[in-house]
FISE-378670 format. One line per 5 residues: their letters; for each residue x, y, z of C-alpha. Coordinates in steps of 0.2 Angstrom, whole numbers. Layout:
# FISE-378670
a) X,Y,Z | ... .
//
This chain:
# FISE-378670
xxxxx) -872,383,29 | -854,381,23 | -838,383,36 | -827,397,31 | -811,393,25 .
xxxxx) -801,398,41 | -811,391,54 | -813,375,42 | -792,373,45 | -793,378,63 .
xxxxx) -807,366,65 | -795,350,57 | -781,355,68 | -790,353,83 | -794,336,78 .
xxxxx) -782,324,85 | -774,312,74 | -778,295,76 | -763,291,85 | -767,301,97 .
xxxxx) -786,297,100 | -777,279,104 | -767,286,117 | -782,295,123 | -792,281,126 .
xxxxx) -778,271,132 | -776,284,146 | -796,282,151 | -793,265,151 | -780,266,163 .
xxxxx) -787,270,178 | -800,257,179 | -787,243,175 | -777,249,188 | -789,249,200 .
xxxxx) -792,231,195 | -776,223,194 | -773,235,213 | -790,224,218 | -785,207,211 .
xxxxx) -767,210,220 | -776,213,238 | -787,199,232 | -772,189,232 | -763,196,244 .
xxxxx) -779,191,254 | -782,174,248 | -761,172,251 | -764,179,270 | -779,169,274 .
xxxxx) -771,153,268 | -756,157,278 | -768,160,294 | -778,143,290 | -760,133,292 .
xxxxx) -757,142,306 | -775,138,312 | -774,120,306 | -759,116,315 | -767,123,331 .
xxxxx) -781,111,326 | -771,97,326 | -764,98,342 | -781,99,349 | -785,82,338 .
xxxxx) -770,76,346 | -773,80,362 | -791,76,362 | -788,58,356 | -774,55,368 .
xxxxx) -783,60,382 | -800,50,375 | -789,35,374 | -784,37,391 | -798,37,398 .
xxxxx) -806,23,390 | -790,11,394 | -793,16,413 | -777,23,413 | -771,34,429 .
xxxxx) -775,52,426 | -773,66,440 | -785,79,440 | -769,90,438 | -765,80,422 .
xxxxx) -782,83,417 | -782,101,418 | -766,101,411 | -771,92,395 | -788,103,395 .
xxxxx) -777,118,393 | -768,115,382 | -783,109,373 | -791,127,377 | -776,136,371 .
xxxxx) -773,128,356 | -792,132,352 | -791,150,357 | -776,153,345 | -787,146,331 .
xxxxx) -802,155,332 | -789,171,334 | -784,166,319 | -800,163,311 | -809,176,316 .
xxxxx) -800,192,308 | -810,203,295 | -798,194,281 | -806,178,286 | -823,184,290 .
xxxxx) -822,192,268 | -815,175,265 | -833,165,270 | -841,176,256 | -827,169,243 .
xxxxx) -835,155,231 | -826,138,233 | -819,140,248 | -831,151,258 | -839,134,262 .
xxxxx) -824,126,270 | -820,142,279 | -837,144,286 | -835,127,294 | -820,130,302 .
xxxxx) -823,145,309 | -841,137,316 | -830,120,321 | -818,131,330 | -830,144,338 .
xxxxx) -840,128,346 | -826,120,352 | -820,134,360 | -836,140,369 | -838,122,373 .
xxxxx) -822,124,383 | -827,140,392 | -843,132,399 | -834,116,405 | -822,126,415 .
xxxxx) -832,124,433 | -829,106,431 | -814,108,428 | -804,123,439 | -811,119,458 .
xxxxx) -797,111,467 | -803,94,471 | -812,92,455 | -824,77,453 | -813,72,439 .
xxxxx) -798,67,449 | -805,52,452 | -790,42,463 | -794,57,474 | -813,54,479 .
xxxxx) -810,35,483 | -798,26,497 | -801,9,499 | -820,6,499 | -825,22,505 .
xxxxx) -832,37,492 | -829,57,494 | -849,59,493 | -846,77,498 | -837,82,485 .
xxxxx) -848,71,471 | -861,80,478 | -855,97,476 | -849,93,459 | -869,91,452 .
xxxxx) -872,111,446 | -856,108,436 | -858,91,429 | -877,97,422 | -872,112,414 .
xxxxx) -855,104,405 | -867,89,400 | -880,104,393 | -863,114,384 | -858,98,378 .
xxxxx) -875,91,370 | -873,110,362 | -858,106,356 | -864,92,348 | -878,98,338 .
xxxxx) -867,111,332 | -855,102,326 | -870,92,318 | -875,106,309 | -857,111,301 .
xxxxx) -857,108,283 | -842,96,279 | -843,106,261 | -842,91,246 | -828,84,237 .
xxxxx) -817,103,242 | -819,99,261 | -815,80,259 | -798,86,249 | -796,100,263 .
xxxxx) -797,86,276 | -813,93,284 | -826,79,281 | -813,69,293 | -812,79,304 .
xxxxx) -831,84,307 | -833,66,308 | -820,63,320 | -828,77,330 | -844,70,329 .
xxxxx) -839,52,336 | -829,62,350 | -843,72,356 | -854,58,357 | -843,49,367 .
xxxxx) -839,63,376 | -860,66,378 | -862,49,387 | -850,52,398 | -856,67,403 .
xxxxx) -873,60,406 | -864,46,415 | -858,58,424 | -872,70,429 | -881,55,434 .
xxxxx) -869,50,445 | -870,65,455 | -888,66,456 | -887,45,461 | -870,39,470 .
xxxxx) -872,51,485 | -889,48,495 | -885,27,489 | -869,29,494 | -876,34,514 .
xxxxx) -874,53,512 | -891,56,520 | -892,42,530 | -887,24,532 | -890,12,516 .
xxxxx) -890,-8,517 | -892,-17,500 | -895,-36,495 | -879,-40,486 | -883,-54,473 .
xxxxx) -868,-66,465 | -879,-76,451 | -871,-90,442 | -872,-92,424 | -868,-108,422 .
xxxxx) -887,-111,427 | -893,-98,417 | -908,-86,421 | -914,-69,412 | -905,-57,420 .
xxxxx) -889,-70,421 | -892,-85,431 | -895,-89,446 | -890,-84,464 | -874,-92,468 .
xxxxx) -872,-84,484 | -877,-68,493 | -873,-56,506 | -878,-39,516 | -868,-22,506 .
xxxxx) -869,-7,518 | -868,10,515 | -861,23,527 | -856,42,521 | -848,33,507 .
xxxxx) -839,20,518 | -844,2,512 | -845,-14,522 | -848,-32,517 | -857,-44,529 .
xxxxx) -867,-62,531 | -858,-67,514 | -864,-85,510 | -867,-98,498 | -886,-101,491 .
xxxxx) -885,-116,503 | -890,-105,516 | -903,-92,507 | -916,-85,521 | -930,-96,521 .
xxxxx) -921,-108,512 | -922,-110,494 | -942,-110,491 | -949,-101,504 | -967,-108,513 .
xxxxx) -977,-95,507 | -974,-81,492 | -964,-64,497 | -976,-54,492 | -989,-55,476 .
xxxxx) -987,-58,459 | -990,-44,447 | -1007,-49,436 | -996,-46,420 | -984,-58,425 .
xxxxx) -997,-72,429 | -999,-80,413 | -980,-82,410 | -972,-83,428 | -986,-89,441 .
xxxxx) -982,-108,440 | -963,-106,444 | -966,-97,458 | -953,-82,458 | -960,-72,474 .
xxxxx) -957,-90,483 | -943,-99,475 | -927,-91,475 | -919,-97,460 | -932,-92,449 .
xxxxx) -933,-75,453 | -925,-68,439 | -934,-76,426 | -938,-60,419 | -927,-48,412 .
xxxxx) -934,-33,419 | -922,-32,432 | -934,-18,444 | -946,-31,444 | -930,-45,450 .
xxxxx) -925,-30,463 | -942,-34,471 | -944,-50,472 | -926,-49,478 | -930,-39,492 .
xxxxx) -945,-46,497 | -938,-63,498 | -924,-55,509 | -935,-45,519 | -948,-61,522 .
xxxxx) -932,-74,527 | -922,-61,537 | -935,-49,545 | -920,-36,539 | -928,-21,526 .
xxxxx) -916,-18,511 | -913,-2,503 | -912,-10,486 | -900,-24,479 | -886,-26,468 .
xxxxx) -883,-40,455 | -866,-45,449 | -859,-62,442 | -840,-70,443 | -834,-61,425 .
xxxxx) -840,-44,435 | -829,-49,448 | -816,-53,436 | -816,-39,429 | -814,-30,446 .
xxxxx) -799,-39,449 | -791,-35,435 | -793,-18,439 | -786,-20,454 | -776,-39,460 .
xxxxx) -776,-56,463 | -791,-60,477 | -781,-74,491 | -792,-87,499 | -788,-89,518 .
xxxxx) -776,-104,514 | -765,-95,505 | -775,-100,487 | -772,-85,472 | -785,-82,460 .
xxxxx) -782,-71,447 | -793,-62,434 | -793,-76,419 | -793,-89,432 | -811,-85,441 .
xxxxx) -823,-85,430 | -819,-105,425 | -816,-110,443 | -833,-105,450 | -844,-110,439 .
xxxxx) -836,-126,430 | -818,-132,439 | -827,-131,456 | -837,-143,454 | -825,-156,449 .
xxxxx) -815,-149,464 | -825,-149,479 | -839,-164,477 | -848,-160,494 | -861,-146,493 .
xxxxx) -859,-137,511 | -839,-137,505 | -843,-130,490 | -855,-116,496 | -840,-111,510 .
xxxxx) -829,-109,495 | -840,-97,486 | -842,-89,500 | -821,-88,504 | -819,-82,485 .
xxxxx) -831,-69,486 | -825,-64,501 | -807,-63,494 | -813,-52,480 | -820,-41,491 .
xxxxx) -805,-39,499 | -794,-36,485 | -806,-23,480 | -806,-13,497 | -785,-15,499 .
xxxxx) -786,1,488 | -775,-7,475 | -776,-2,456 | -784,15,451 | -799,23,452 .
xxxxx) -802,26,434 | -798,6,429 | -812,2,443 | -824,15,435 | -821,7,418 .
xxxxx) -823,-12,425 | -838,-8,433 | -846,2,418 | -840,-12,405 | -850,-25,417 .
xxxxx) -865,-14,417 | -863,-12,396 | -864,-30,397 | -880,-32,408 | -867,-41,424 .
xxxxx) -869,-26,435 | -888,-21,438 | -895,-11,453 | -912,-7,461 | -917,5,473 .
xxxxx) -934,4,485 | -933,24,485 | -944,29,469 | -934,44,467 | -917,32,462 .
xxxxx) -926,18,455 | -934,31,439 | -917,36,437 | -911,20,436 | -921,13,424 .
xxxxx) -915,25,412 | -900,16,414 | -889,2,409 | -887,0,429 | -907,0,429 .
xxxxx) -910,-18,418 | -927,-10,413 | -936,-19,398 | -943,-3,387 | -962,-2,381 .
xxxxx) -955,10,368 | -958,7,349 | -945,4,335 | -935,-14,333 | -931,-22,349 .
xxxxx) -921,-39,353 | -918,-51,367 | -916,-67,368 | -916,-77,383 | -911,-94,388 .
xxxxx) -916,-101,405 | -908,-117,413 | -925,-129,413 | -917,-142,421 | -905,-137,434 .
xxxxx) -889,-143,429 | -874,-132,427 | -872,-135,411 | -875,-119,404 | -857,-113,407 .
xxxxx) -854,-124,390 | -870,-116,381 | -862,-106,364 | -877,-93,358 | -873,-86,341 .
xxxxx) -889,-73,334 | -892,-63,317 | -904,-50,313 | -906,-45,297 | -920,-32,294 .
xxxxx) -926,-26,276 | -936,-10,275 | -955,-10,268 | -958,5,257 | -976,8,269 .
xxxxx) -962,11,284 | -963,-5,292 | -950,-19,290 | -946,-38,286 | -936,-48,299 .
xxxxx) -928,-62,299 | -918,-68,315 | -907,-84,317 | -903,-91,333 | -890,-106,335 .
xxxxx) -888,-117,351 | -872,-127,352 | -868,-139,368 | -851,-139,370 | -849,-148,386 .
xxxxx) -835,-161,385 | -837,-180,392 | -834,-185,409 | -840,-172,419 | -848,-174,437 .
xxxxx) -866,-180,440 | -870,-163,449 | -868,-154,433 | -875,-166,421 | -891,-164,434 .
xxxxx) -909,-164,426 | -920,-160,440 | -935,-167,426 | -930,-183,427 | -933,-195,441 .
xxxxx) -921,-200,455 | -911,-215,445 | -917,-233,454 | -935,-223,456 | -950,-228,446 .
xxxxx) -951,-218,428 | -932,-217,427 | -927,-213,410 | -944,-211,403 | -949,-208,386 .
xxxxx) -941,-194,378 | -931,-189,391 | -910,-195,391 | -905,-210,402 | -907,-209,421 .
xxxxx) -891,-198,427 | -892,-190,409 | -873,-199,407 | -873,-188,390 | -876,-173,396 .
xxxxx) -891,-166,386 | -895,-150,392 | -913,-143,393 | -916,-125,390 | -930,-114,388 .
xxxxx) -929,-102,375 | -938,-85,373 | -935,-70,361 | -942,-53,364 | -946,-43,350 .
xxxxx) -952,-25,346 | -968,-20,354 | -983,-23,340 | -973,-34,330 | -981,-49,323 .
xxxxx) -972,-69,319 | -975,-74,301 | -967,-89,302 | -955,-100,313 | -944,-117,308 .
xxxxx) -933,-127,322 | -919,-135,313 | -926,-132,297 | -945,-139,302 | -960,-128,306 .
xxxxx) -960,-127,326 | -976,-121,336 | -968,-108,349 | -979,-103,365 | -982,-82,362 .
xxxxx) -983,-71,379 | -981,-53,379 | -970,-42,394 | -970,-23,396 | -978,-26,375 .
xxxxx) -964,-35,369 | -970,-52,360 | -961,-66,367 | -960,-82,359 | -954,-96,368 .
xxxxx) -952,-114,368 | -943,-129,376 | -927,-134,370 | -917,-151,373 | -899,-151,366 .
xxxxx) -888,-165,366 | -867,-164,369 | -863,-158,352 | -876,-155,345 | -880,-137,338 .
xxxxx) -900,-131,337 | -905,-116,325 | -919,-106,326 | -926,-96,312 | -941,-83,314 .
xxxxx) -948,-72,303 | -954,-55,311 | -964,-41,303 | -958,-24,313 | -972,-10,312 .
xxxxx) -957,3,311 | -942,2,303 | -928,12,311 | -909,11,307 | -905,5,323 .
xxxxx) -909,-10,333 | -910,-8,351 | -899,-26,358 | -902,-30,375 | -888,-43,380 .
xxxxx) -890,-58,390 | -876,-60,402 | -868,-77,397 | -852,-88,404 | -847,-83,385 .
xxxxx) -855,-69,377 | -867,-74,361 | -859,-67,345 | -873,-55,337 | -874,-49,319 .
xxxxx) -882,-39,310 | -888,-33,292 | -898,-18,286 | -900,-12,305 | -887,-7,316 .
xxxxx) -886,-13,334 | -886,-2,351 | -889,-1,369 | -907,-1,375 | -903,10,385 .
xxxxx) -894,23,372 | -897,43,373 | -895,44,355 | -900,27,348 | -902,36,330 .
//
């Protein structure tokens, strides 16, 4: 059917021209580009606002950084900070924080995390700020109190400790150390987000985090610790005597060396006292007692019974578990003096340096001043070119100790400086402490303070040179050890440690050091026998005996003493193989053992446990990093 005519023209001037259709469809077009380029500009204006807020945010952050270093480093210097200062700093930390994570936490911010790109990075800070912040919030009770536990030159005057207010302080320092480790695993889990988030600087900061926190996690350890430990030792619940224990590393021994002098530490509602302080000339029952102390542990038999450590004084610390020292200590005591003990302390003259240091110059009764670089080399080497009589001698060490005791209890120095001598002493294995209350000593052991040898798994090291001869010659022995590891692909591991000896005494030092208690009296029969140095040993050869603990269920596949195969005597302690052998070493001369270990499991960390020497052995290490044995977070 055809159109008529007339509606056939009305029909084609209906029709809009082509022109028209154009502008049609460029009017439906409209609206959706509009409402796209509307988007993309509050996308922008977005982008543009949340940039703006993450300067502002990032120079918030900053300040924190700033102020969180500052303060690290001040702590760790010793430095004097009031509690005042310390809150100060805190809040200013906590403000900061609380304007970033304001600014981090708007709708704008929380669309941004959703963005591609940068949602990563945003998503991190927000999660690092939000942590940081909470992390704050929880610390406050230690923190606000007036009288907090942190101000530290406020809980000690002279030698006495506020025990009340350690005390008090304990519900605090657990749940900041709990908010803290919380802190930590957070931080942990935060993304540092690729190659955007090292542009962004973020990957720095995480890892700057992440070393602070775990700084900051040992402390607060350290610190809960302490308020579960320092009041009932220090005499809040009663009245505490310990065995105080000066060892001298210039005749070496496990745990250091051995007992120099000695003396009685009392412990009253944090007040401390020092009495009876001698020389070793005068050790109760004299120096080998008539009968042991007390028994011999069976697992100590094999390696321990014919030096007689529950009956000869000087030997007592052959082993480096220092609880098992503590009670031989204190039953040696306890047997000569009749007096019990509530545990002992150990420290050595670099302890004592280190205390001085902290605090001043010790003065002897004649007017003599002994510095902190001064004391370490006039006990154990210039006294005895000094003072040849034995009886004058022991009265000096007893006047120096004495002296340093006092310098400690003038109340000079700062607290914080103390805290940090003491704590670098322990790191070093110069300060150890053992309790006879079971409670204290399990805590202790978990502890640099405790000196405990672990029976856990995983690669382990100590080696331990013991004076075989006693001479004093050890104050010249140079140690230098390297442990290098190489993974197995079964999860076990190749070692290969190094060991090098040097004796670095000079000529002309006095017969008493150059002593060899294996040799005959010179003019005796069997003077200068085979193998052994001339009578009076003029070349002062020392005589060590070397041992090396290694990890528990680790096996030796092969051992050379200066380059030749050497058969080495094997023992185990608490599971640790040790491997051990006798070692003569002439003046100059430098000895290097080599053994080759297989480790049943490889880990990326070695646990190092360090032998306190009159110069501390250099350790390296390859394939394996080295750490406390006594780390919370060894991996």
């Amino acid at each position: 059917m055809t159109t008529p005519p007339a509606r056939a023209a009305d029909a084609d001037a209906a029709q809009p021209s082509p022109l028209e259709r154009a502008r049609l469809r460029l009017g439906r077009a409209r609206l959706p580009l509009l409402g796209i380029a509307v988007f993309v500009l509050l996308l922008a204006l977005a982008v543009s606002w949340t940039a703006v807020r993450g300067l502002l945010a990032r120079s918030h952050l900053r300040t924190v950084q700033n102020e969180i270093t500052a303060l690290d480093q001040a702590l760790r210097a010793g430095d004097r900070l009031s509690g005042a200062a310390l809150r100060a700093r805190v809040n200013t930390i906590g403000t900061e924080t609380a304007a970033a994570r304001k600014l981090t936490g708007d709708p704008l911010w929380a669309l941004t995390v959703h963005v591609p790109t940068i949602g990563c990075p945003a998503r991190s800070v927000r999660s690092m700020v939000t942590a940081l912040d909470q992390l704050l919030q929880d610390s406050r009770p230690l923190l606000d109190p007036t009288g907090s536990v942190l101000d530290l030159d406020a809980l000690r005057t002279g030698t006495t400790i506020d025990t009340g207010r350690i005390a008090a302080a304990r519900p605090a320092a657990a749940s900041t150390h709990a908010a803290i480790s919380q802190f930590h695993r957070r931080l942990a889990a935060t993304p540092s987000c690729g190659a955007i988030g090292a542009r962004l600087g973020l990957a720095d900061a995480r890892e700057a985090g992440l070393r602070h926190a775990e700084r900051l996690e040992r402390a607060a350890a350290t610190l809960e610790l302490v308020t579960r430990l320092v009041p009932p030792m220090m005499g809040a619940d009663g009245p505490r005597r310990y065995l105080l224990v000066v060892q001298n590393p210039a005749e070496s021994r496990a745990t250091g060396g051995i007992i120099g002098a000695f003396g009685l530490l009392t412990a009253v509602d944090g007040r401390l006292g020092l009495t009876g302080i001698s020389g070793n000339g005068y050790l109760p029952g004299g120096p080998t007692q008539r009968v042991p102390a007390m028994a011999l542990p069976p697992e100590l038999e094999d390696m321990y019974a014919d030096a007689q450590p529950t009956q000869v004084w000087a030997n007592a610390n052959l082993t480096p578990h220092y609880p098992t020292v503590g009670s031989f200590y204190t039953a040696l005591y306890q047997a000569g003096t009749g007096v019990r003990v509530d545990g002992t302390i150990s420290i050595d003259p670099t302890t004592l340096s280190y205390l001085l240091a902290a605090t001043k110059p010790a003065v002897l009764p004649g007017g003599r001043s002994i510095s902190a670089g001064s004391l370490v080399e006039l006990v154990e080497s210039r006294a005895y070119a000094e003072i040849g009589d034995v009886w004058q001698r022991d009265a000096f060490f007893a006047s120096v100790g004495r002296a340093v005791y006092d310098a400690v209890a003038s109340g000079a120095g700062n607290t914080s400086a103390l805290l940090s001598a003491l704590g670098r002493a322990a790191t070093e294995g110069r300060l150890l402490v053992s309790s006879n209350h079971p409670a204290e000593q399990e805590i202790l052991e978990t502890t640099a303070l405790g000196g405990a040898l672990p029976d856990g798994d995983g690669p382990y090291l100590a080696v331990v040179t013991q004076n075989a001869a006693a001479s004093k010659l050890d104050y010249w022995l140079r140690r230098n050890t390297d442990y290098r590891s190489v993974r197995r692909p079964d999860g076990s591991a190749d070692v290969t440690i190094t060991i090098r000896l040097t004796n670095a005494a000079p000529a002309g030092l006095s017969a008493y050091v150059r002593n060899r208690s294996d040799q005959p009296v010179p003019g005796q029969p069997g003077a200068g026998g085979q193998g052994a140095p001339p009578a009076g040993n003029p070349d002062a050869q020392n005589l060590l005996s070397l041992a090396v603990y290694t990890g528990v269920g680790s096996g030796l596949q092969a051992a050379t003493l200066d380059g030749l195969p050497v058969h080495l005597h094997r023992d185990a302690e608490r599971g640790h193989p040790v491997l051990s052998t006798p070692l003569p070493l002439d003046r100059g001369q430098t000895r290097t053992l080599v053994l080759r270990i297989w480790e049943p499991v490889a880990r990326a960390t070695l646990l190092l446990r360090p032998q306190p020497l009159a110069v501390p052995e250099t350790v390296t290490t390859s394939g394996i990093r080295s750490v406390s044995p006594w780390s919370r977070n060894p991996e």
